[in-house]
Phi, psi and omega in degrees: 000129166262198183196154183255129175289123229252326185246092187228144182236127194244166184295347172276359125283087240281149178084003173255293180288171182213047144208162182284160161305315183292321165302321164319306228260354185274331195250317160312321203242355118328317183267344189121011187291168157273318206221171143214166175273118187251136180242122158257185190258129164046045172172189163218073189300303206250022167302311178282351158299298175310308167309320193295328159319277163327298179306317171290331196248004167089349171279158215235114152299129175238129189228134165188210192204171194233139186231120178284116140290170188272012178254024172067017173266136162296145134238148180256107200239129183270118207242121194291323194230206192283318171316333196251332143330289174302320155318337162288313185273355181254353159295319173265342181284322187282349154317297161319283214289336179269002199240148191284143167005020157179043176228142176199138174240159162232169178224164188315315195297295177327328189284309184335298190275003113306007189280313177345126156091339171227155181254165202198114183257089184270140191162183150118145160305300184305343188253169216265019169284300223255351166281152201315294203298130188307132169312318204096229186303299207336292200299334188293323175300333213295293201322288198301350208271319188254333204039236175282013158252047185223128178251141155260130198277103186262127156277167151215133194245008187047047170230154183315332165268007171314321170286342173265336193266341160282334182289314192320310178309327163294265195315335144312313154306330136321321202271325144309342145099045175244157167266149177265147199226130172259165203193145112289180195244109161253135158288347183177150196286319191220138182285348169320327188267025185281321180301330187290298215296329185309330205268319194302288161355282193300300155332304166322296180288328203036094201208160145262210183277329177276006174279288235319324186030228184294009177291341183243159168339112161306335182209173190276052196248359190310331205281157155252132255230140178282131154025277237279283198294357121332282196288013155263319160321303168251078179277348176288344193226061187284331184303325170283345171291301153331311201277336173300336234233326178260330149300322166322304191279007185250343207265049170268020175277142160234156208276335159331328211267011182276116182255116196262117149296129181254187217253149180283144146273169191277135176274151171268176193284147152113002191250149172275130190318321166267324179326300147343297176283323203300331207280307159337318178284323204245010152294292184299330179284329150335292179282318182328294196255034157090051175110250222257127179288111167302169201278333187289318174284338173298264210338289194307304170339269189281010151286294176308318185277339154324288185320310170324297186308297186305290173285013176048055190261353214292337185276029176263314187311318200274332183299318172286336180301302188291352165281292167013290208294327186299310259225317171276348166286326166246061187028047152259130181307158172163121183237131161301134160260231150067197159300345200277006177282344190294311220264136191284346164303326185272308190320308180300293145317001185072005189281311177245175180269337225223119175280137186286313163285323182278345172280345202035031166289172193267079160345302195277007135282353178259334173219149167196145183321297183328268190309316172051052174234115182338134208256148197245109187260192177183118171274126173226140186277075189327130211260020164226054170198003160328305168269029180258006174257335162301299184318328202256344162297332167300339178267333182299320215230333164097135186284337159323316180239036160202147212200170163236136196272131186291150164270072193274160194276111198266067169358097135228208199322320209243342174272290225290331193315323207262358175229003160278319177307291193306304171331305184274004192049059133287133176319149170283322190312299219291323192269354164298316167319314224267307175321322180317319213271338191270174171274177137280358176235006196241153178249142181291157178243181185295327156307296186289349188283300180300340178302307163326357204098333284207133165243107195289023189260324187272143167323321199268359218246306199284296188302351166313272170333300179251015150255009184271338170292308209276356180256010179298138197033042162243140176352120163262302182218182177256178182187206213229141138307138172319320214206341193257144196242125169253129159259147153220150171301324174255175205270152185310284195306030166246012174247337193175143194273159212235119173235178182279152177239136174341264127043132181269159168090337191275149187211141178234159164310178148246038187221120117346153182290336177278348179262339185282009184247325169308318185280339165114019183242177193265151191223140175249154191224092189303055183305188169227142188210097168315263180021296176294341186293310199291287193311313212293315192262357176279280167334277212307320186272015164262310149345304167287313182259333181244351177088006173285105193225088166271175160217178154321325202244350160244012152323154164272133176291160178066012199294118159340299184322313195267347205251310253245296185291318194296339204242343141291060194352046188285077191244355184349087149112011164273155203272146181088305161236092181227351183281169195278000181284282207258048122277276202310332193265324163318346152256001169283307199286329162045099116313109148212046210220148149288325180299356181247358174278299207283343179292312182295298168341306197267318205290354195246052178270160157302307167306273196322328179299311177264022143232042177068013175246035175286293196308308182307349192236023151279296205323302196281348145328300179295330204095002216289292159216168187303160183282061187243135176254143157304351154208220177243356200269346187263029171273304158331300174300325183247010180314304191294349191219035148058017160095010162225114179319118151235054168214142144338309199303308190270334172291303176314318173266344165314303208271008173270311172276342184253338184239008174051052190266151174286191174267337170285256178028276196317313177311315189294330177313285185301001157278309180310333188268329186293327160347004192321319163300326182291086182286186183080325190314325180272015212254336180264003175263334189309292178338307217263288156352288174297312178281004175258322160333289180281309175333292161000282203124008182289138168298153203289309174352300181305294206289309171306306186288300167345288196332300176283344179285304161302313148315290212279338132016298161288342166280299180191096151253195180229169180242157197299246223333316164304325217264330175304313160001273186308313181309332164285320168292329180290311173297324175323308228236007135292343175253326163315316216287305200286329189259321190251062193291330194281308209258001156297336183275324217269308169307338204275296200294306186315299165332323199303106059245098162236164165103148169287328170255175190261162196302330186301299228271320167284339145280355211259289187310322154294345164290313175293357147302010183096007189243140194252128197249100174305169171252184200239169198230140201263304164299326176247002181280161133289185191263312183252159164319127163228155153317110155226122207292150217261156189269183208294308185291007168252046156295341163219053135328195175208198176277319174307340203249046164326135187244150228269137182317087176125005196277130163241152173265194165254151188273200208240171278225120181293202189175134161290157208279139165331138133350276210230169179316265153010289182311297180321301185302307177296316176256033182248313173296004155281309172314342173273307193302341166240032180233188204223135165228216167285196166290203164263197185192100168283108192288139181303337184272008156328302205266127205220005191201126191322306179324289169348290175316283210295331178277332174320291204299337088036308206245012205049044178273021176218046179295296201309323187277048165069041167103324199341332209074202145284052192267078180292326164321308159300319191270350183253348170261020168279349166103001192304113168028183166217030171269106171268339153321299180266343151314341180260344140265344169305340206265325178303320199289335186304288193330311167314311181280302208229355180201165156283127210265170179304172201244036155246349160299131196248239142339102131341114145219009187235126188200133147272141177245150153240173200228126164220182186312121000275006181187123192201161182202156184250176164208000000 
């Protein structure tokens, strides 16, 4: 006889099971199950691992869940159809949504008002069928609530209280007229894992293992039991062993059968979702190219919006639109990267920068028939004005239908050393050392343990070892994707339960970005990007103070000036290439093209590094050595990058011409490589790859380094279309930097905390650029860095000769405004350099604390109110504010310029600039 196991707990209960899903659902269709049961406590984190399991291996799901009520009891709710899914997942968000964070109570009338659709397994240690005290009402609600589709659940765990707590289970269920169904509570897959769960156990409790005392499992009975051994444990009860096997055949929903929508924009009447869009694309493509659409962006338009149109997408377009728009009405920058730089439609809406047709991207990485999977944009945002674009898509769309997709937090090397060690009572001295010592992603050996200190000999040290591998990439907690949003036309919680996220205002999925991308459905990805932040307050203070009104789309392309410092690697605080990895690659590549910006972007990468093609594409840059492909069909692909792949896009076309992968192949390639956590994932392509490549004629030499270029890939590459993005942004803040410096540094500190540098080191560096940075004054600063015009005699100041804070002049001679931006910019700096205003100014609410005060004072920001000194006592009895963050950066930024600064100052942010000859800023 066989039988299905009904009570099953995957490690996405979290810190309980002590196996992943896919392992549940890999040792089920080993032994012979027809089906299995995923319950996990109070959610369904880990269903779609497991569907996605299940569906490769042919074995069939029964998905529900075990819901803590509020009376400390357990039910096990079974979900039959589609219908009994919602009812499952809109039972747990309310549970979830009244409960503090990784908590959910339900209380019996909800599971009552919640029976649609589910079957319900009362039973259980936990459940008040099996508890001393009589249910009551309860079970008479249930009955009526479930009719026959409420079971009572008998277990057996081979413990001493096994036999009193099945008799009560019994004999309530008679007198309720319920039939019984057997079952054990699995926990892990193989008995091999009862020590991790024992561990797991203990985590939980925050405990160790000789504390635990009854917290953990008395025995190994936990497993999941092959047919023959089910059916001996209950040979006394086969009609209930039966009875596993007809909940099952009645428990037919799968998560396929989930049908998603993406939510309509409000329409004028009579138009249709492509009508719309079509009208919108081709509005924008008007102002894109002046007037008249060249005929190469038609064509390419409506090929893409066919496409759109065919998969039935325009109300994602319209949905990235209608943020777009939001965003320019309330003047926050905010540009598409990613793949969605591919498509001339997003280009056209204003969603991305970077044209696609004149760029030759590939469309069909960002949507194609073949794949037929939902196109994935991704926004960024200036990042200290992000959430006001979460808030208002959460107002648009109703908390109901719009979530943030979860993130879970994940066990690696150095979290599982220090909290399986505390399990086991290892000292923290011993496991700090030892964490030190670890990777992140490698588990310590017998080597490293002695390095530590460690004697890999003792008991408690060997179980160290071989339980920090096997708790590795497993669910710790849940936490918020940076960005992504799942919208719907029907409310979110009839697809998946929607809880609080740690965060206020915030509500997330019980899904990760891989499972909403395994199930097909669209996520929109809100980012946050200092960078915009730094340009966005760099424009305004050109705008404010010269009258100078640039934007991202009217930088001048191409400027010698900015090309020139780009290729001395002067980059200090330019975004993207500011590190010392691509300052050291700027003068081999010498960029002087964008495409040679988007080339820099990508190449200082992991892929191209571990797979040996940096040097071939200096060389062959240079002239170095020839221009050669390993075949003829890899001339196309690799033509633009000089016959060696740097990009995600062409390792997608490598392996469809050179290793004959389809395009869903190629794709499941580019989910392995993005799989970065998962190791091993690209390890299975190594085969298949190489040998169809020399089938070719490719040399294998050729064929290996590809190989490797995709691992390292799996760490971190770019796809051309991102990486254009980035290039834009990068040339952006490289033409502040080089023409407009007092207000690129000014924008930069404001921006802060961003960047590879610390705020000293960015004034030190515009200074040696000429720009002269005041300290700061408690009377004449501002709360942020500003302009203040340098007086006449600091026209050849130098960077030593900061000239002193607030002094005014008479301003300087007006001038009519220039033609154009680029003019504008150019003739307004003689005009800043030779007139004078006020200082900068720093607001009394900055300063917030005696300490605050006392570091102002200290660096002499309180000279001017008479001297005070460090008299912390006088600046703190002035009544001044109760932000102590920004006094303590405002006072570093002083330090940073003019004194040392005291050593609990941290950040910089409040700095006035003036500009005087040849360049200048105050601070």
């Amino acid at each position: 006889m066989n039988y299905v196991p009904l009570w099953c707990r995957s490690n996405y209960s979290f810190l309980e099971g002590a196996s992943h899903p896919d392992e549940l659902v890999q040792a089920a269709a080993e032994l012979g199950l027809p089906a299995l049961g995923l319950t996990d406590r109070d959610g369904v984190y880990g269903v779609v691992r497991a569907h996605v399991k299940a569906r490769e291996l042919g074995l069939r799901l029964v998905l529900g869940s075990e819901l803590s009520v509020d009376d400390g009891t357990t039910v096990v709710l079974l979900a039959m159809d589609r219908g009994g899914w919602a009812s499952l997942c809109r039972l747990i968000t309310r549970g979830r949504l009244r409960s503090d964070k990784g908590q959910c109570r339900v209380s019996w009338e909800e599971v009552c008002e919640h029976a649609d659709g589910l079957i319900a397994l009362w039973g259980g240690e936990q459940g008040l069928l099996a508890a001393e005290a009589d249910p009551g009402p309860v079970g008479w609600a249930l009955r009526e609530a479930y009719g026959d589709r409420l079971y009572a659940m008998v277990t057996r765990h081979r413990r001493e209280d096994d036999a009193l707590r099945e008799a009560r289970v019994r004999a309530r269920a008679a007198r309720l007229s319920l039939p019984l169904v057997a079952s054990t509570e699995v926990l892990y897959h193989t008995l091999a894992r009862r020590p991790l769960q024992d561990v797991l156990t203990c985590i939980r409790h925050g405990v160790s293992l000789h504390e635990a005392g009854c917290l953990t499992r008395p025995n190994a009975e936990h497993y999941l039991r092959a047919p023959r051994a089910f059916e001996a444990l209950f040979r006394d009860l086969p009609d209930a062993v039966a009875r596993t096997l007809e909940v099952a055949s009645r428990c037919r929903f799968e998560l396929g059968q989930v049908e998603y929508r993406y939510p309509s924009e409000a329409l004028p009447d009579g138009t249709t979702s492509a009508r719309w869009l079509r009208e919108l694309t081709f509005e924008g493509a008007r102002q894109r190219y002046g007037g008249e659409v060249p005929a190469d962006v038609r064509a390419q338009l409506e090929r893409e919006l066919e496409v759109i149109d065919e998969l039935d997408y325009p109300g994602y377009f319209l949905t990235m639109h209608h943020i777009v728009e939001f965003c320019r009405a309330e003047d926050i920058l905010c540009q598409g990267r990613g793949s969605a730089a591919n498509s001339a439609v997003c280009f056209c809406l204003g969603i991305t920068a970077v044209d696609p047709v004149r760029m030759n991207l590939l469309f069909e990485r960002f949507i194609s028939r073949e794949r037929a999977e939902p196109p994935d944009i991704d926004l960024d945002i200036e990042h200290e004005r992000r959430e006001e674009v979460i808030q208002h898509v959460y107002e648009a769309y109703g908390r109901d239908r719009a979530a943030m997709v979860a993130n879970v937090i994940r066990y690696r090397a150095k979290s599982a050393v220090r909290e399986v060690g505390k399990a086991l009572a290892i000292p923290e001295t011993s496991l700090d050392r030892l964490s030190k010592l670890c990777g992140w992603w490698t588990a310590p050996d017998a080597e490293t343990l002695r390095s530590a200190g460690l004697d890999p000999e003792q008991r408690s040290h060997q179980l160290l070892l071989s339980l920090v591998p096997e708790i590795l990439d497993f669910p710790r907690h849940l936490s918020i994707h940076p960005g992504g949003f799942l919208l719907g036309h029907a409310p979110v919680h009839d697809l998946v339960p929607i809880e609080n996220a740690s965060m206020e205002a915030r509500t997330v999925i019980q899904w990760d970005k891989e499972d909403v991308e395994a199930l097909g459905l669209f996520k929109v990805d809100l980012l946050g990007l200092g960078a915009l932040t730094q340009l966005h307050r760099t424009f305004d203070l050109l705008r404010e103070r010269s009258g100078v009104t640039l934007d991202m789309a009217s930088i001048p392309p191409d400027d010698p000036a900015t090309y020139d410092m780009i290729c001395r690697a002067d980059t200090v605080g330019v975004f993207q290439i500011e590190s010392r990895a691509q300052m050291s690659m700027l003068p081999r590549l010498q960029p002087r093209t964008f495409y040679d910006l988007v080339i820099e972007v990508s190449i200082v990468r992991p892929g191209p590094i571990s797979g040996g093609m940096v040097h071939p594409f200096l060389r062959r840059r240079r002239g170095e050595e020839p221009v050669t492909y390993p075949h003829p069909v890899l001339e196309p692909v690799l033509r633009k990058t000089l016959g060696v792949p740097l990009f995600q896009e062409q390792v997608m076309k490598l392996a469809v011409v050179a290793a004959d992968y389809t395009a869903g192949e190629a794709d499941q390639l580019r989910r392995d490589m993005a799989a970065w956590r998962r190791s091993g994932a690209i390890e299975k392509h190594r085969v298949r790859l190489v040998s169809r490549m020399m089938a070719k004629g490719i040399p294998e030499e050729f064929a290996e380094r590809v190989f490797e270029q995709i691992r390292g890939f799996g760490e971190y590459g770019f796809p051309e279309s991102h990486a254009a993005s980035f290039a834009l942004i990068s040339y952006a803040t490289s033409y502040l930097r080089a023409h407009h410096p007092a207000e690129f540094l000014c924008g930069l500190l404001n921006a802060q905390p961003m960047g590879f540098y610390a705020p000293a080191t960015l004034v030190h560096d515009a200074q040696r650029r000429g720009v002269v940075v005041r300290p700061i004054c408690i009377v004449s600063s501002e709360w942020d860095c500003t302009l203040a015009e340098a007086p006449p005699e600091a026209a050849t100041a130098t960077a030593d000769d900061a000239a002193p804070s607030g002094q005014p002049c008479d301003g300087g001679p007006a001038e009519a405004p220039p033609e154009s931006a680029a003019a504008a910019a150019d003739a307004a700096a003689p005009s800043r350099r030779a007139c004078d205003g006020p200082g900068a100014r720093l607001g009394p609410r900055s300063v917030a604390s005696p300490s605050a005060a006392a570091s102002l004072a200290s660096i002499g920001a309180s000279t001017s109110m008479g001297g005070w000194g460090s008299d912390s006592g006088v600046a703190a009895g002035l009544g001044w504010g109760s932000d102590s963050v920004a006094a303590s950066v405002s006072a570093s930024v002083s330090a940073s310029v003019s004194a040392p600064a005291p050593a609990s100052v941290s950040a910089p942010a409040s700095v006035s600039a003036s500009v005087p000859a040849p360049v200048s800023a105050s601070v």
